[in-house]
N, C-alpha and C positions, 0 to 999 in steps of 0.2 A: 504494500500500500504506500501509495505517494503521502507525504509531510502535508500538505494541504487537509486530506481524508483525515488520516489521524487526525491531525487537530481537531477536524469536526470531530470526528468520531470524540474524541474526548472531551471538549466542550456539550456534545449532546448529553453523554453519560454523564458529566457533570452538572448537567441543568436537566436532563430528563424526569429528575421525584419534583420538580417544580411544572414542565409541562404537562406529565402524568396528572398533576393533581388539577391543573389548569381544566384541559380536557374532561377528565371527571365529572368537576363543575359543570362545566356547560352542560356534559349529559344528563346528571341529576337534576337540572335547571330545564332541560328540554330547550338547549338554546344548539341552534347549530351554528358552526362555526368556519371560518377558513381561517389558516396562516399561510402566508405566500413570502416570498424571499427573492429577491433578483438575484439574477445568475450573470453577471459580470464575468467576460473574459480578458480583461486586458491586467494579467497578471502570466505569473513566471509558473511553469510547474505546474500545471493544475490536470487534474484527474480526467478524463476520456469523458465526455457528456454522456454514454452509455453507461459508466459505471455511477455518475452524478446522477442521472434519472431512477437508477435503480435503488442506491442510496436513500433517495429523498423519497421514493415507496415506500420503500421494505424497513425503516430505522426510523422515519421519522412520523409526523403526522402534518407535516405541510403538503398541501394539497393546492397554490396557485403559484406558479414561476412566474416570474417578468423577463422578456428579454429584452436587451435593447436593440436588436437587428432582426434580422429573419437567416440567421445561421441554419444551414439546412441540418449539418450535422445534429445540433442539440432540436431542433423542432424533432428532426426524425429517432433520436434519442428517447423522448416523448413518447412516442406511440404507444399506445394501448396500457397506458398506464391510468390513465385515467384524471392526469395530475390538470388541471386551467391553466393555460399557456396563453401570455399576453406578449404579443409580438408588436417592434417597432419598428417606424418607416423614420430611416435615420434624414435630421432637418436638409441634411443637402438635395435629397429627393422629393422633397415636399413643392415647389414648385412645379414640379415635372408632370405632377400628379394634380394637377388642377383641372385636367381635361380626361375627361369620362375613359376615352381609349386607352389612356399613359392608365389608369386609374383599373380598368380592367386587366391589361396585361399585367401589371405588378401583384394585381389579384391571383392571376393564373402560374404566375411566376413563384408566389412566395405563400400561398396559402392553399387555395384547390390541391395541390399534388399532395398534401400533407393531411385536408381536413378526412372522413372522420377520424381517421386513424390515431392522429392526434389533435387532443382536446384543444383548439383555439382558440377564444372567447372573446379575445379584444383585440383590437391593431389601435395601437399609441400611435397618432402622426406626432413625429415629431417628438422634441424634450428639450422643456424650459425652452421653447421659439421665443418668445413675446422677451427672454433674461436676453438675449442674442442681442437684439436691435435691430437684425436686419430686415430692412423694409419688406423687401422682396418676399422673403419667407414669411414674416407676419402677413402681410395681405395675401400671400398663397396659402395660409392655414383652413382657413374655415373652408374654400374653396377645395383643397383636396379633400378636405371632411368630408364634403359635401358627395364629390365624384368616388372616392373610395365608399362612400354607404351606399350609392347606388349602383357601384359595381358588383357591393354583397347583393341588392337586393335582386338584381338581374342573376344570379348564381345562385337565388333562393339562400343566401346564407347569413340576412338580415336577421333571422331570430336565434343563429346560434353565435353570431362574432357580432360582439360593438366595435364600435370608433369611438375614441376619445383622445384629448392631449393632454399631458402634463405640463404642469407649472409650479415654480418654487414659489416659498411661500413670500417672495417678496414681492407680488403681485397683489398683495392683501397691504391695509395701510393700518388694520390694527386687527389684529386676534387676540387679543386676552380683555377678557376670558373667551372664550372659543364664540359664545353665544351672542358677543357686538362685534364678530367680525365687519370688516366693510371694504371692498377693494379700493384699491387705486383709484384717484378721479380719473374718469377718462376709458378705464379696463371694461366696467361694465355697458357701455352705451355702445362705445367701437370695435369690442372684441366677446365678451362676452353676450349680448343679448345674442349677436349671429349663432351662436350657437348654442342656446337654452332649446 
């Protein structure tokens, strides 16, 4: 076993009578749950996505991965596991994808060949666009949102994968307490209502 695994593996067994108990709860509570975890690969050394997939089945109880690409290797690692895989269209391709055809092909490219086999659930456009600044990619966001949902919806695969983007939390101009959140002036009227 690669140094990466161990670690996990030992940090799990060392935090496992806290998740164990965590778990528990919920099911006494009759609450269901997910915990999901990003799978990062820009690192040194790291474990075969076949042995990662199988891993985060068989040892753990996380049940939603993030990626931040459409890496065919770890999608297809995935399969038949059952595990919620959220896949992302990295910001350079987000322009590209403002038009229905670019918006299909990259469908057919990076998701069709994989679904059902492996569980897909969301496509991220994009991450932290709006922290960027760049024009071009802000005003292509909503717009490929837009042509990517209705490339699922023409692939009938509108009710098993969303669209969504991420943003840091400095897009909010107060969160504390959670419940007087309020964005940025300006976030909600020219970027966010387009896509509520």
């Amino acid at each position: 076993m690669g140094k990466p695994l161990m670690t996990s593996l030992h940090c799990l067994l060392h935090w496992s009578p806290f998740f164990l108990l965590l778990a528990s709860a919920f099911n006494v509570l009759g609450v269901e749950g997910s915990i999901g975890v990003n799978y990062g690969t820009v690192a040194d050394d790291l474990p075969p996505p076949a042995q990662v997939a199988r891993f985060l089945l068989e040892s753990t109880i996380i049940n939603r991965v993030r990626l931040f690409d459409t890496n065919t290797e770890i999608i297809r690692a995935f399969a038949h596991t059952g595990i919620a895989i959220t896949i992302t269209v990295p910001n350079d391709q987000i322009p590209v994808l403002t038009k229905l055809g670019s918006a299909q092909e990259w469908l057919k490219s990076n998701v069709q060949p994989y679904v059902p086999a492996t569980n897909i659930v969301r496509i991220l456009v994009g991450n932290e666009v709006i922290s960027t600044e760049n024009k071009l990619m802000v005003a292509s966001l909503v717009p490929a949102m837009k042509a990517l949902h209705a490339a699922l919806v023409g692939a009938s695969l509108d009710h098993r994968i969303k669209i969504s983007t991420p943003h840091s939390l400095g897009i909010l101009s107060d969160s504390s307490p959670p419940s007087t959140g309020k964005f940025r002036r300006g976030y909600a009227t020219r970027f966010l209502k387009a896509i509520a």
